[in-house]
Short mmCIF file of the C-alpha atoms (twelve columns), coordinates in Angstrom:
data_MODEL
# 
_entry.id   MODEL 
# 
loop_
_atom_site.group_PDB 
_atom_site.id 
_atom_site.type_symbol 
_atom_site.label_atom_id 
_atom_site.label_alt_id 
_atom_site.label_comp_id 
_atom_site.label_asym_id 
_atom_site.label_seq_id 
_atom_site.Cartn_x 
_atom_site.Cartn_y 
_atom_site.Cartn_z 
_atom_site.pdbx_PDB_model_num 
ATOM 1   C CA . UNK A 1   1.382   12.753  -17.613 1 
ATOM 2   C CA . UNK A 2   0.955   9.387   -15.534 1 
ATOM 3   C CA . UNK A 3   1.309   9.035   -12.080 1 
ATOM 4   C CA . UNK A 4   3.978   7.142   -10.561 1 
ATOM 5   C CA . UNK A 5   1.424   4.736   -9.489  1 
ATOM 6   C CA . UNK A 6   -0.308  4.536   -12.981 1 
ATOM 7   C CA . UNK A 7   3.389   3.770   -14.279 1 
ATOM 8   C CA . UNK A 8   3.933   1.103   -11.467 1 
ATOM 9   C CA . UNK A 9   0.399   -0.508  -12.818 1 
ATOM 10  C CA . UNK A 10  1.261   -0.299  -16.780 1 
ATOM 11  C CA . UNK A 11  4.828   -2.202  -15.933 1 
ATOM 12  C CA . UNK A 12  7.291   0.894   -16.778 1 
ATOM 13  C CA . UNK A 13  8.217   0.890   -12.930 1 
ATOM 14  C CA . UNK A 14  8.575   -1.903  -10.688 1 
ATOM 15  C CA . UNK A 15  7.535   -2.850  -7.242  1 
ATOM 16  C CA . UNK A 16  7.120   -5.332  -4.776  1 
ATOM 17  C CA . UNK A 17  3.238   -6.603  -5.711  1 
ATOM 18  C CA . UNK A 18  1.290   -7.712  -2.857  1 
ATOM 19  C CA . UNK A 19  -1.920  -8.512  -4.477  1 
ATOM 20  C CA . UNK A 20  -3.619  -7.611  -7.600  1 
ATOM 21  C CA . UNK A 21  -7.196  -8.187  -9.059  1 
ATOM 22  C CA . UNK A 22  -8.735  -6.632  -11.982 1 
ATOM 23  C CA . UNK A 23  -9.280  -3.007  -10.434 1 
ATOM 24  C CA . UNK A 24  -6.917  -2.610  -7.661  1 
ATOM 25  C CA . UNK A 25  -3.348  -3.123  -6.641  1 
ATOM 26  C CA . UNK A 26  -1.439  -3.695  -3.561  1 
ATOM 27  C CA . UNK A 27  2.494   -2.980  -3.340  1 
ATOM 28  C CA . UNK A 28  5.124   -2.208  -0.983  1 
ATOM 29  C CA . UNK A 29  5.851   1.141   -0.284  1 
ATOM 30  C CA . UNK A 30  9.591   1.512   -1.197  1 
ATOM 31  C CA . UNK A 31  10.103  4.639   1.416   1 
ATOM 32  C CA . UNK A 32  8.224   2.913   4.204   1 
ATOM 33  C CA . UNK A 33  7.398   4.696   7.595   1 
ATOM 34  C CA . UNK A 34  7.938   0.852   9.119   1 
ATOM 35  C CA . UNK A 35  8.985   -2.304  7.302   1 
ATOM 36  C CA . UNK A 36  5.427   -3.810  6.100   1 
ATOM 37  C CA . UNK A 37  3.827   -0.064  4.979   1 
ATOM 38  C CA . UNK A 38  1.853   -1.089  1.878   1 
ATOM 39  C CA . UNK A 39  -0.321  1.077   -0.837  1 
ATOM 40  C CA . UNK A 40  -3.016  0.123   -2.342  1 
ATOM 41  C CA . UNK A 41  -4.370  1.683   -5.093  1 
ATOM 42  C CA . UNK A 42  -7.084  1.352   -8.034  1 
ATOM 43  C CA . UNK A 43  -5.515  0.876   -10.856 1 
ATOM 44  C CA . UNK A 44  -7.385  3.173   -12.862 1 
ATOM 45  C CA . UNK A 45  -5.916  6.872   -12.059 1 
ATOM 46  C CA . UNK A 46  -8.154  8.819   -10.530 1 
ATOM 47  C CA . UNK A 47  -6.832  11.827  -7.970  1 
ATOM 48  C CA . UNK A 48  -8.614  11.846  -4.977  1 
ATOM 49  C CA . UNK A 49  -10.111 8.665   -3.241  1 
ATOM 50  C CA . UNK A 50  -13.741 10.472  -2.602  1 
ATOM 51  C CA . UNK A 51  -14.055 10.754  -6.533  1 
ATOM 52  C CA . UNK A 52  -13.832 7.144   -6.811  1 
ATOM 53  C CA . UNK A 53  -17.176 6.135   -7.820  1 
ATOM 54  C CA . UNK A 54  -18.936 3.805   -5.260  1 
ATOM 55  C CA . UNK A 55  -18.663 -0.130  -6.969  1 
ATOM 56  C CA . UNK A 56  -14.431 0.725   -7.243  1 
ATOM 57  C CA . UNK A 57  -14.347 2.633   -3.902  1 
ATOM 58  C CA . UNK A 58  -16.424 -0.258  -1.893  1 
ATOM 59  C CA . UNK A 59  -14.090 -3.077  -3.950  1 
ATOM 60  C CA . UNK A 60  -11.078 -0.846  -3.098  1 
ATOM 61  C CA . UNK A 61  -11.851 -1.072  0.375   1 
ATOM 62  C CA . UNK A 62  -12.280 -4.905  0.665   1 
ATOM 63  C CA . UNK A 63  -9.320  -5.696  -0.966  1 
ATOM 64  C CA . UNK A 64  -7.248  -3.328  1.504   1 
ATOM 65  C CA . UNK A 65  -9.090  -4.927  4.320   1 
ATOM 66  C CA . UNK A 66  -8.015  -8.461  2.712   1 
ATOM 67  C CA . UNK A 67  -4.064  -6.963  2.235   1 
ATOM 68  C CA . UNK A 68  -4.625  -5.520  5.468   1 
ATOM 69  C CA . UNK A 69  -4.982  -9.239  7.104   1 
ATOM 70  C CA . UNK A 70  -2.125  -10.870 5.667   1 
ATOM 71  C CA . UNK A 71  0.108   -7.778  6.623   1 
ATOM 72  C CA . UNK A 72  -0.818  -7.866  10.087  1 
ATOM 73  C CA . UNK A 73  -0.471  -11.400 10.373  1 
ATOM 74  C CA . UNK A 74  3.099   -11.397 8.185   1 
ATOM 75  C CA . UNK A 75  4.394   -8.556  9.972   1 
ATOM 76  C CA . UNK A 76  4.817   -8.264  14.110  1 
ATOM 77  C CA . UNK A 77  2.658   -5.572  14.910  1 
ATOM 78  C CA . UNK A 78  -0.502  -4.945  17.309  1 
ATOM 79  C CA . UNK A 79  -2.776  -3.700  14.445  1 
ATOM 80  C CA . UNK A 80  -2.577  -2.547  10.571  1 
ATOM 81  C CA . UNK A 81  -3.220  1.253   10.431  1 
ATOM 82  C CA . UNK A 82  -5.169  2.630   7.546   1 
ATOM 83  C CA . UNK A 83  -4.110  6.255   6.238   1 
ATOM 84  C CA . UNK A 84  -5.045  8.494   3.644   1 
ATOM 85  C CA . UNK A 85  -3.843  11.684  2.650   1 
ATOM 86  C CA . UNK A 86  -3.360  11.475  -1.034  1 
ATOM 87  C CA . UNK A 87  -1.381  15.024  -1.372  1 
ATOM 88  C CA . UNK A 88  1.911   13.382  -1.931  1 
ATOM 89  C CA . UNK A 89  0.784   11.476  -5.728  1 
ATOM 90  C CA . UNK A 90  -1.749  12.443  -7.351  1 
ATOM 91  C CA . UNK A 91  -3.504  9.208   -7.616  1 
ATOM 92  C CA . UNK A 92  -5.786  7.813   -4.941  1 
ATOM 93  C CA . UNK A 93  -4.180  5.405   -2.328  1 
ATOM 94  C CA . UNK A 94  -4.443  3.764   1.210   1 
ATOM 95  C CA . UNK A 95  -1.577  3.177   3.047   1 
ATOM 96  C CA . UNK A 96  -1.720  0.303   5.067   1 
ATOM 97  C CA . UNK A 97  0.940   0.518   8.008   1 
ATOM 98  C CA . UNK A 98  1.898   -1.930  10.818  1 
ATOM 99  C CA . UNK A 99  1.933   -0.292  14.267  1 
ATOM 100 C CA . UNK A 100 2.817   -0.958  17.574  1 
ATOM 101 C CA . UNK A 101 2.927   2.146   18.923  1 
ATOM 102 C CA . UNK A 102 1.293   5.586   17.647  1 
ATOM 103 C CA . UNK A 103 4.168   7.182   16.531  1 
ATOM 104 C CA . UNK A 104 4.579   4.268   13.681  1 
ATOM 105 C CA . UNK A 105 1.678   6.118   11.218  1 
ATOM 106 C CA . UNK A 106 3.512   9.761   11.706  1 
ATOM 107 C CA . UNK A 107 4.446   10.598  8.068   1 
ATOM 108 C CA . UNK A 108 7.071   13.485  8.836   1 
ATOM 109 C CA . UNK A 109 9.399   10.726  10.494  1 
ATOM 110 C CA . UNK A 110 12.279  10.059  8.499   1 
ATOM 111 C CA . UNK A 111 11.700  6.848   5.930   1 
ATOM 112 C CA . UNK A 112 13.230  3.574   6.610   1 
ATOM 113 C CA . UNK A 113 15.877  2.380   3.903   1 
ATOM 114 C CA . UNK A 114 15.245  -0.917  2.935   1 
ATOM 115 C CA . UNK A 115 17.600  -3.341  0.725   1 
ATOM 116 C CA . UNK A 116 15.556  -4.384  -2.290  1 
ATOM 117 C CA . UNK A 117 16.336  -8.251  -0.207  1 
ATOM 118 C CA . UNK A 118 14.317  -7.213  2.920   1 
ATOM 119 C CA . UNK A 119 11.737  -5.452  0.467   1 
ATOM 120 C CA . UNK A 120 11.556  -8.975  -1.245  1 
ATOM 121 C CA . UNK A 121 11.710  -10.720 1.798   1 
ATOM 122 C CA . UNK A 122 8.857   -8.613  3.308   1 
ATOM 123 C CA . UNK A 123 6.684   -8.962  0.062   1 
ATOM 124 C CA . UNK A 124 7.424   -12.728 -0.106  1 
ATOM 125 C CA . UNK A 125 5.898   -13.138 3.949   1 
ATOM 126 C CA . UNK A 126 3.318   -10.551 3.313   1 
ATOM 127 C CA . UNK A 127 1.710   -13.066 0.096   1 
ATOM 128 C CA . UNK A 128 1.982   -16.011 2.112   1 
ATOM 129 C CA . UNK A 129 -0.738  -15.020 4.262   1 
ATOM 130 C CA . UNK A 130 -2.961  -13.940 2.007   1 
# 
């Protein structure tokens, strides 16, 4: 069966697209630790990041970086952390999450609730700085 994320990239789900090229994909995370937290993903499922092979996991990486600007500059933060635990979906991600303080990239904190208007709103000032 597909992953979430494999059913976000074929269309059957929606989200809040960041960025996209022909391998990767960048989205809002709709249960964000902090308004801003992104994924990004190849679009091809594969589990775990490490299996990636190296031309996907070294374009993976500079698109994030790329996200990874615009977020930082769209969002008020001190820096963009980078996370990856990948036990949650079985499809390899990055989180990308604005933080000001340490606390911001702890994943057993309880998930913001956004409106799908500040999720737009976020998405629409994350893409202008890209």
């Amino acid at each position: 069966m597909a992953s979430i994320f494999t059913r976000i990239v074929n269309g059957e789900i929606p989200s809040y697209k960041i960025a996209e090229t022909a391998n990767c994909l960048a989205f809002l995370d709709v249960f964000p630790l902090v308004k801003g937290h992104t994924l990004v993903i190849p679009k091809k499922e594969i589990d775990y990041l490490f299996d990636v092979d190296d031309a996907l996991f070294t374009e993976l990486q500079l698109f994030s970086k790329k996200v990874a600007l615009a977020v930082g500059k769209a969002i008020p933060c001190k820096r963009v952390g980078v996370a990856v635990i990948g036990l949650e979906v079985p499809h390899a991600h990055i989180h990308l999450v604005p933080l000001n303080h340490v606390g911001d990239i702890n994943f057993s904190q309880p998930k913001l609730k956004l409106t799908p208007e500040e999720l737009e709103q976020t998405r629409q000032a994350i893409v202008k700085c890209l």
